[in-house]
C-alpha positions as CSV (number, residue, x, y, z in Angstrom):
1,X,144.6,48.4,3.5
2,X,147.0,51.1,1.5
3,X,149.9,52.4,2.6
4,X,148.0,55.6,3.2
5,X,145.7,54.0,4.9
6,X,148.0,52.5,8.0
7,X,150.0,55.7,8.2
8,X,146.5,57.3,9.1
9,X,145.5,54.4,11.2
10,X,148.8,55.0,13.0
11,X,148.1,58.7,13.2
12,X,144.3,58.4,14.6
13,X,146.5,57.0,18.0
14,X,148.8,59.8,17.6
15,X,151.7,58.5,16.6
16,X,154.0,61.0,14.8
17,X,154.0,60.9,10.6
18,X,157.8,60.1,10.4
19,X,157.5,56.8,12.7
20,X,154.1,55.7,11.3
21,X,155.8,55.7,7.9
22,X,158.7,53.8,9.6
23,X,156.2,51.1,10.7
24,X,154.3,50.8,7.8
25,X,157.5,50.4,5.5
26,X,158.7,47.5,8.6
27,X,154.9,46.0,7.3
28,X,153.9,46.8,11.3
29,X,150.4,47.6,11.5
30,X,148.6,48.7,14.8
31,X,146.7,45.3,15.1
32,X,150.2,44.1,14.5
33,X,152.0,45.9,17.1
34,X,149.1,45.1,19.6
35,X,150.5,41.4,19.5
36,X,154.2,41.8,19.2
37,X,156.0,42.3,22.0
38,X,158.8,45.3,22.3
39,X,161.7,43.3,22.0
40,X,160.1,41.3,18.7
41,X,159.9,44.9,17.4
42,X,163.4,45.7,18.6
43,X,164.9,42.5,16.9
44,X,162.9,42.2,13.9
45,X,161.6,45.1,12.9
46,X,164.6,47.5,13.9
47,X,162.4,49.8,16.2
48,X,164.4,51.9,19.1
49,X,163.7,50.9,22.6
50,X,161.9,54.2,22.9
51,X,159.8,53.5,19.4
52,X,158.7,50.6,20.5
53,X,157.4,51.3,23.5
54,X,155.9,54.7,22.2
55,X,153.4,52.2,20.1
56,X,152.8,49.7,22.1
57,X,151.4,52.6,24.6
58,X,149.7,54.4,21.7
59,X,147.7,51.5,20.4
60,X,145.8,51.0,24.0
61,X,144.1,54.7,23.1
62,X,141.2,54.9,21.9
63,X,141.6,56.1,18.4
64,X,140.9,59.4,17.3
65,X,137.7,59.7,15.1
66,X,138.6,59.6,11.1
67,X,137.0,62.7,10.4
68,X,138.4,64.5,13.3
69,X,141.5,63.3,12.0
70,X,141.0,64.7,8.5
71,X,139.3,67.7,9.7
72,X,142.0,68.6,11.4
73,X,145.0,67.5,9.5
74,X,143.1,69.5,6.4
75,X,142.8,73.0,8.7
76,X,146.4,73.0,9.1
77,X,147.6,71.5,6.0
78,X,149.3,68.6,7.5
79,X,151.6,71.2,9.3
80,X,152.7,72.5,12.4
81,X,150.6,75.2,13.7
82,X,153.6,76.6,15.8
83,X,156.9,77.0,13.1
84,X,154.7,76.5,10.2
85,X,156.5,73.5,9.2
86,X,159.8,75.5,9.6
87,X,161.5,72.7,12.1
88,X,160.3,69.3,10.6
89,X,158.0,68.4,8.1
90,X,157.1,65.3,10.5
91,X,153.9,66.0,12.4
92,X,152.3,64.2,15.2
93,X,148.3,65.0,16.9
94,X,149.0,66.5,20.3
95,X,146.4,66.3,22.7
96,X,146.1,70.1,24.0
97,X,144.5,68.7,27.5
98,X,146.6,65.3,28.4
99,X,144.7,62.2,27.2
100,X,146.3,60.5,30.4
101,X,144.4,62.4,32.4
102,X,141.1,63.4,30.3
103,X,140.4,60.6,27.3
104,X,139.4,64.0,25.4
105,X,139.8,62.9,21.6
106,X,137.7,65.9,20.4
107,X,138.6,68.1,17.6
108,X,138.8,71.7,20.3
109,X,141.6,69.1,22.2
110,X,143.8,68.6,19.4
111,X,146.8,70.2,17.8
112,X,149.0,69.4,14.9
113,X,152.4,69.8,15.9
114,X,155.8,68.8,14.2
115,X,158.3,66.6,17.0
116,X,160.3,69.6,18.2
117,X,157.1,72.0,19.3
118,X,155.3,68.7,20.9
119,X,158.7,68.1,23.1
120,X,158.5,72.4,23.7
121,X,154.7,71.7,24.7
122,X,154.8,68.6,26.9
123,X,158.1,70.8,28.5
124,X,160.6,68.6,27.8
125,X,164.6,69.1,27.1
126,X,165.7,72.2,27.1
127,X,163.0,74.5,25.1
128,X,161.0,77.0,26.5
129,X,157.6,75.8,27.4
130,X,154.6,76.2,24.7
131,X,151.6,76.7,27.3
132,X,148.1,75.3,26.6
133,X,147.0,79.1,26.1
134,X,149.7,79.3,23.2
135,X,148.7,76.2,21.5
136,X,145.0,77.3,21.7
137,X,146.0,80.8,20.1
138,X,148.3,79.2,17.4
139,X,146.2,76.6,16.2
140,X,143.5,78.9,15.8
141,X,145.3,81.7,14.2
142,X,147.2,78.9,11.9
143,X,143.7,77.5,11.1
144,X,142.6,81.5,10.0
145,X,145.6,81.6,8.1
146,X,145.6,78.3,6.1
147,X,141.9,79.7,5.5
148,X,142.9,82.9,3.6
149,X,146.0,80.9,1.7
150,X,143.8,78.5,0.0
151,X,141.0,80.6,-0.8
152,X,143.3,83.1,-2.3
153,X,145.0,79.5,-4.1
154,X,141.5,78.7,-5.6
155,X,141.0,82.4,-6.9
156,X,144.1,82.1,-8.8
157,X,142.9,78.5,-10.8
């Protein structure tokens, strides 16, 4: 498989763009990480304690479906559809509805989001809260926008 290929492999179980690259470049893949233990990650691959366990829980998901992915990684042109790419260029899928709790891979349940809005949406540290309501509106209106910008992009070529 490419490079390009594992990153979106990685991304399919929601693991954010910046640390996908990071595992890929380490030569991890997500058959790889399925079979290493955290501390074999921690020691030999140079992971964080909190990387490491991030993928080993990611990789027991059930992926999410390529052209989901693509679909909606196109809609928002790879960026956040809260700051517009203003806070990070990194980007991770975020499950609107918690996959804990519903399994829901489907495109209507998933959000592009860049590390600082997914902390603000799962209400973590010390940002205001992004409601499900929000992300609903925002990806939508994002989705409207990026819409408009590339038609007017093609009219120009």
């Amino acid at each position: 498989m490419t490079m390009v290929a594992n990153i979106a492999r990685f991304l399919q179980y929601g693991v954010h763009s910046s640390l996908a690259e990071k595992a890929v470049n380490a030569g991890i893949t997500t058959t790889k990480v399925r079979a290493l233990s955290q501390k074999d990650m921690i020691l030999k691959f140079g992971f964080t304690k909190i990387e490491a366990k991030f993928l080993k829980t990611a990789v027991v998901r059930a992926p999410i479906e390529k052209k989901v992915l693509n679909l909606l990684l196109r809609n928002s042109n790879f960026v956040c559809n809260i700051c517009k790419g203003q806070k990070s260029s990194a980007f991770i899928v975020h499950h609107i509805e918690e996959y804990e709790k519903t399994q829901n891979n489907s495109y209507e349940n998933l959000i592009v989001l860049c590390p600082n809005d997914h902390d603000s949406a799962h209400h973590r540290g010390l940002s205001l809260q992004i409601t499900k309501e929000q992300l609903r509106e925002s990806k939508s209106d994002w989705e409207e926008q990026v819409k408009v910008n590339n038609a007017q992009t093609a009219i120009k070529q």
